[in-house]
C-alpha positions in Angstrom: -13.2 -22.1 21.0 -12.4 -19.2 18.5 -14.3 -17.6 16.4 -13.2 -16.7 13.2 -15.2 -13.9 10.7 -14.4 -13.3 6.9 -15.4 -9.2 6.6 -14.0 -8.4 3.5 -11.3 -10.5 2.3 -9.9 -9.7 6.0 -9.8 -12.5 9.0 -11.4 -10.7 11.7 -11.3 -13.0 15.2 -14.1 -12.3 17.7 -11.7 -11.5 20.4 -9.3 -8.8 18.4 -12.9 -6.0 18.8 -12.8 -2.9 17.7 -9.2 -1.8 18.5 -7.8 -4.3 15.8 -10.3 -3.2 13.3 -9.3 0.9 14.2 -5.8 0.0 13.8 -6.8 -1.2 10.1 -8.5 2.1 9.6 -5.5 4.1 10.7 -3.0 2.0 8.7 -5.7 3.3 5.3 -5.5 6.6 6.2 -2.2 7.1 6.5 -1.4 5.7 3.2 -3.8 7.8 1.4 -2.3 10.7 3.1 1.3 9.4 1.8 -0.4 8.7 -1.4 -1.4 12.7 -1.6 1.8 13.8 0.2 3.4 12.2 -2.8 1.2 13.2 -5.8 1.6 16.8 -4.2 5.6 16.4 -4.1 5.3 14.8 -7.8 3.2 17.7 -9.2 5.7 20.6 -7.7 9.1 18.6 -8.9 7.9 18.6 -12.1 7.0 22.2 -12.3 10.5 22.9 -10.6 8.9 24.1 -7.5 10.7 23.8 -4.2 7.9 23.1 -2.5 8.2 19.4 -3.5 10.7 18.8 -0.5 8.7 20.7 2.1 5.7 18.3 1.5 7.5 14.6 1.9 8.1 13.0 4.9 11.3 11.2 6.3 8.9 8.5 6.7 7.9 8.6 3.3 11.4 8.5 2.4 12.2 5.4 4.4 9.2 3.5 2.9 10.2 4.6 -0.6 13.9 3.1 0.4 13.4 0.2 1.5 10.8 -0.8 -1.3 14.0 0.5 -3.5 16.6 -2.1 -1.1 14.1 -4.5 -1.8 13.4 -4.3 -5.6 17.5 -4.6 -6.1 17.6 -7.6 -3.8 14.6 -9.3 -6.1 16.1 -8.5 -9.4 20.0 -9.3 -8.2 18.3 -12.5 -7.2 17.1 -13.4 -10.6 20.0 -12.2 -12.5 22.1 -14.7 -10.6 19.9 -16.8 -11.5 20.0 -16.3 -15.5 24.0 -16.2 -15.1 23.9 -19.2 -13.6 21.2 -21.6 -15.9 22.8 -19.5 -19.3 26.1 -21.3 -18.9 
């Protein structure tokens, strides 16, 4: 029989332990330390500094692309969707 626990908002099964529970702590931390990689980069492009490049990522940069693919995908989507119930 499993058993299932509710820990906040998350499904937590008795036989995932620890290790799953570590890897959801790791998985935080590394998007607050994209989310301050970023706010650093965003701060020194807008002063014109070149340190903005130094401080991002090429992982940060694949995130940020894909999340771009997929944003055009969603809105080509719906305007096919308006061409096609306007006529």
């Amino acid at each position: 029989m499993e058993v299932v626990y509710f820990y906040w908002g998350l499904c937590y099964r008795a036989d995932w332990g620890p290790l799953y529970y570590s890897h959801i702590q790791a998985e935080h931390r590394d998007c607050v330390e994209r989310a301050q990689r970023l706010a650093v980069a965003k701060e020194a492009l807008s002063s014109g500094s070149d340190f903005a490049a130094q401080s991002v990522k090429m992982e940060d940069l694949l995130i940020y692309l894909r999340h771009l693919i997929c944003q055009h995908h969603s809105v080509r989507k719906v305007n096919q969707y308006l061409r096609v119930s306007h006529h």
